[in-house]
TORLUM-812900 format. One record per residue: y negated, x negated, z negated of N, C-alpha, C in turn; residue in three letters; residue number from 1. Coordinates in pm, 1 decimal, m for minus. Each point is the difference from the previous one (the first is absolute). Layout:
N
<pt <Y, X, Z>, <Y, X, Z>, <Y, X, Z>, ala, NUM>,
...
//
This chain:
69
<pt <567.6, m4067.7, 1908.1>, <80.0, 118.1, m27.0>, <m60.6, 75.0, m117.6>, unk, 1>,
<pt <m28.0, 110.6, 30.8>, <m56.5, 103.9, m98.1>, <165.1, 46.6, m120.6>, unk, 2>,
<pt <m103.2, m33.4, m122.7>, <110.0, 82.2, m78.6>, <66.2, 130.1, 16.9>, unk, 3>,
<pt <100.8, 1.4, m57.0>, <113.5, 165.6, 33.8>, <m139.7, 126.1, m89.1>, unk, 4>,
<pt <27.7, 106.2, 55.7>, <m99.9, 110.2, m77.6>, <126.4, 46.2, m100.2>, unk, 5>,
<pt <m97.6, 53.6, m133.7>, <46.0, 103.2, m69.1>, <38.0, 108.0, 127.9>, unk, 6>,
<pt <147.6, 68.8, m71.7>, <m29.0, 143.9, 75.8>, <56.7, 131.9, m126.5>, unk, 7>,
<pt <6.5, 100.6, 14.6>, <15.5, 120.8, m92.1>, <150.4, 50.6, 40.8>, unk, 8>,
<pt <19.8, 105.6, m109.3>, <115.2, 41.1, m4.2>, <38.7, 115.4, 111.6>, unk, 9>,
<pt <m105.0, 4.1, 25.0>, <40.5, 132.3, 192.3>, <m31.8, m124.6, 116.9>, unk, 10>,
<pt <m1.9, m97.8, 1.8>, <36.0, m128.3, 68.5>, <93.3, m70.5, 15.1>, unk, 11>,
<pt <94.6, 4.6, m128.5>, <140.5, m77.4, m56.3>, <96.8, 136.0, 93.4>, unk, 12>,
<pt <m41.2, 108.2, m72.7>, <118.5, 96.7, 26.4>, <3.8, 9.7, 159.6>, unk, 13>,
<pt <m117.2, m16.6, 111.7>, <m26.0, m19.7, 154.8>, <102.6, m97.1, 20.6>, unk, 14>,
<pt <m33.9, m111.3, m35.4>, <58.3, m112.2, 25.1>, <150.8, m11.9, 6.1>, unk, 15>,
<pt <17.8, 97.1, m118.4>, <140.1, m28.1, m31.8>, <90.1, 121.4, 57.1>, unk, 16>,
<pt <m77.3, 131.1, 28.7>, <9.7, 120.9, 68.5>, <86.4, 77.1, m137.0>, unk, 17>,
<pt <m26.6, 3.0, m97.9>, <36.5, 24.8, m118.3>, <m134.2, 105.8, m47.2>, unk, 18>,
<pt <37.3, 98.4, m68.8>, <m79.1, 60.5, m82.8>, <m113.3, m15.7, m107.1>, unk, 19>,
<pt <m88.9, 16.2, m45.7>, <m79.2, m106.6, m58.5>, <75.0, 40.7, m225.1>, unk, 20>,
<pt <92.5, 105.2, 28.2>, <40.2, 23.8, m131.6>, <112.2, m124.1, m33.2>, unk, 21>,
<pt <85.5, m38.4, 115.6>, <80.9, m100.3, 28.8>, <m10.9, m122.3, m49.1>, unk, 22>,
<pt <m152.3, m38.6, 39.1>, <m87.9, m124.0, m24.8>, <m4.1, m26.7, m152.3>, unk, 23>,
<pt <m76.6, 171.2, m78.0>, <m56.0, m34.7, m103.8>, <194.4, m2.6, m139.6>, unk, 24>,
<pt <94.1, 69.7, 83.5>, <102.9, m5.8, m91.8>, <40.2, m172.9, 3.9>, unk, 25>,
<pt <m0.1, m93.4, 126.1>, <m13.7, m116.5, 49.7>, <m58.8, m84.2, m144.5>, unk, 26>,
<pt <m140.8, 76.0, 17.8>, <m31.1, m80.5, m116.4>, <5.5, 15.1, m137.9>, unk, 27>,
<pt <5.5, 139.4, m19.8>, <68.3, 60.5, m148.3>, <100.3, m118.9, m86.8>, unk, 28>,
<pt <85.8, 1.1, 121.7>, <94.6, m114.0, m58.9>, <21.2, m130.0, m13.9>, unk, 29>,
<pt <m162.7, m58.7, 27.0>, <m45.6, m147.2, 15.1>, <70.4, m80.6, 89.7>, unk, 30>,
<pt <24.0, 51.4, 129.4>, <76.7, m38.9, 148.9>, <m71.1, m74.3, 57.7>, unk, 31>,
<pt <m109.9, 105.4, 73.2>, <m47.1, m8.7, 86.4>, <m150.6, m141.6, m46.0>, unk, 32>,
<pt <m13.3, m25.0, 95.4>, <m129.6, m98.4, m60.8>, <m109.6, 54.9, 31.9>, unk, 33>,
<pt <m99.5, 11.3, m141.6>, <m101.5, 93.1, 8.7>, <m76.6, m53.3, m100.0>, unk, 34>,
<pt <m145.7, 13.2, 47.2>, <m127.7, m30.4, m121.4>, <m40.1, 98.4, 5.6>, unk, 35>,
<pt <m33.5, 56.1, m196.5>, <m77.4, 71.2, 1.3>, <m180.4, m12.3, m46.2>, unk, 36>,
<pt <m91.1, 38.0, 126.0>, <m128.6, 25.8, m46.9>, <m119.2, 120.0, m55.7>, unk, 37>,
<pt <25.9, m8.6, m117.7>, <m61.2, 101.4, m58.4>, <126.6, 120.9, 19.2>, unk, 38>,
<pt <m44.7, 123.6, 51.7>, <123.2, 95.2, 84.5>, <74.7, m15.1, 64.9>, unk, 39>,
<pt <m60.6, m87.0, 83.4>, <64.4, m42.1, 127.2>, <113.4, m66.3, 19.0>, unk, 40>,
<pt <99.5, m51.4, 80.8>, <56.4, m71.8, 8.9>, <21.1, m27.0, 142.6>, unk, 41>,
<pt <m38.5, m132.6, 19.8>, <37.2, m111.6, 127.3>, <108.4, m65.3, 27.0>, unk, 42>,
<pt <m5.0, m70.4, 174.7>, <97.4, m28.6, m5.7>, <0.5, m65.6, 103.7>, unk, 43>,
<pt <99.9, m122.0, m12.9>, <m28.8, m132.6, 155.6>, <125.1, 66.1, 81.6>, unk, 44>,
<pt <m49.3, 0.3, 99.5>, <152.0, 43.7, 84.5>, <80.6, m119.8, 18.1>, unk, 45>,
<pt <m61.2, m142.3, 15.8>, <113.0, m59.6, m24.8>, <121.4, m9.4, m111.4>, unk, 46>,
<pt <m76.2, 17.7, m152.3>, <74.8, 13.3, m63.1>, <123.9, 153.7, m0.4>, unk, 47>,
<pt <m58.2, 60.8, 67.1>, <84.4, 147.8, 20.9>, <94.4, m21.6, 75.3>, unk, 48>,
<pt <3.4, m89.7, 104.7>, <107.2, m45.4, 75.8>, <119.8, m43.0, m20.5>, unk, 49>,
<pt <m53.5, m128.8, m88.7>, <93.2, m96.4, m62.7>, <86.5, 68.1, m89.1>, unk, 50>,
<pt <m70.8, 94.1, m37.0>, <57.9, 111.5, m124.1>, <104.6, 49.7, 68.4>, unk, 51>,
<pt <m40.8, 60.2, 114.2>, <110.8, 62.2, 62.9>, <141.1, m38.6, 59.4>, unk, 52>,
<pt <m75.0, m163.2, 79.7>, <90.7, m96.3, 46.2>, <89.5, m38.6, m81.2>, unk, 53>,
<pt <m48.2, 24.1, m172.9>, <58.9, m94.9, m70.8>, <156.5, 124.9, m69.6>, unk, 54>,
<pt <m46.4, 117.3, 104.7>, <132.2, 122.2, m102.9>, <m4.6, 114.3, m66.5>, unk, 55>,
<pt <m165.1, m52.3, m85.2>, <m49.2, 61.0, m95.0>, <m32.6, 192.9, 19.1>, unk, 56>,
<pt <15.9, 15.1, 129.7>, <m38.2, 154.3, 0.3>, <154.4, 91.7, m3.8>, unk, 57>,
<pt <105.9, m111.3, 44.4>, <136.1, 65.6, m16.8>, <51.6, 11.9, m129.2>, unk, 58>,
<pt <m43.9, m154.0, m44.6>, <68.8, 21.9, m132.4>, <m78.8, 139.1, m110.1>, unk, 59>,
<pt <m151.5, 26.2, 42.5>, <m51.3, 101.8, m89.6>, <132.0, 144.7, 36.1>, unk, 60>,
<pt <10.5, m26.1, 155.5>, <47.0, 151.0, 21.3>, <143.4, 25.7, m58.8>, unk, 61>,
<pt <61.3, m141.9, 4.0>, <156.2, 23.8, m52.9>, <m0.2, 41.2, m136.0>, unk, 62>,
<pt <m166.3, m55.2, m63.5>, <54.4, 40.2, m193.7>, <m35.7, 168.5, m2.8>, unk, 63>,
<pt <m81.9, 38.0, 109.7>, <m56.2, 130.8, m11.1>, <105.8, 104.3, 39.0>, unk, 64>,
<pt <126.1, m63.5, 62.9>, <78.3, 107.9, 90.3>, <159.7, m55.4, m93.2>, unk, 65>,
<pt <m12.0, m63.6, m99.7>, <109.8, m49.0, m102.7>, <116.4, m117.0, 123.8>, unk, 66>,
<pt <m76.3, m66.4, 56.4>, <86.1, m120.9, 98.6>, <69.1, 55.8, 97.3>, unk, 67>,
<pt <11.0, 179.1, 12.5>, <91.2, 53.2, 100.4>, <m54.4, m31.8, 154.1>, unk, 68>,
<pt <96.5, m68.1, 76.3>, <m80.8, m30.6, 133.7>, <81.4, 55.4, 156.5>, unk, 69>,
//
């Protein structure tokens, strides 16, 4: 089994069918799981998953929209 690839932040936002400004507010707020190289920043889609599986993109949106649902 070949290791998972790095992928980029217009890859995350595909994946996730999200915007790629989405992504980087994602990580603004040390959410999302992300390495940064040099400029860049990478990213395992497994870990993007788990992220997601785990809540983590609702709970960003509830603090952004003050918990109104």
């Amino acid at each position: 089994m070949s290791p998972e690839p790095w992928v980029t932040v217009e890859d995350v936002a595909k994946h996730l069918g999200v915007t790629k400004d989405s992504v980087y507010r994602w990580i603004e707020g040390r959410h999302l799981p992300a390495h940064r190289l040099g400029r860049l920043w990478k990213f395992k889609l497994s870990e993007v998953d788990e992220w997601v599986r785990a809540g983590s993109a609702d709970t960003m949106e509830e603090r952004k929209s003050g918990g109104d649902r």
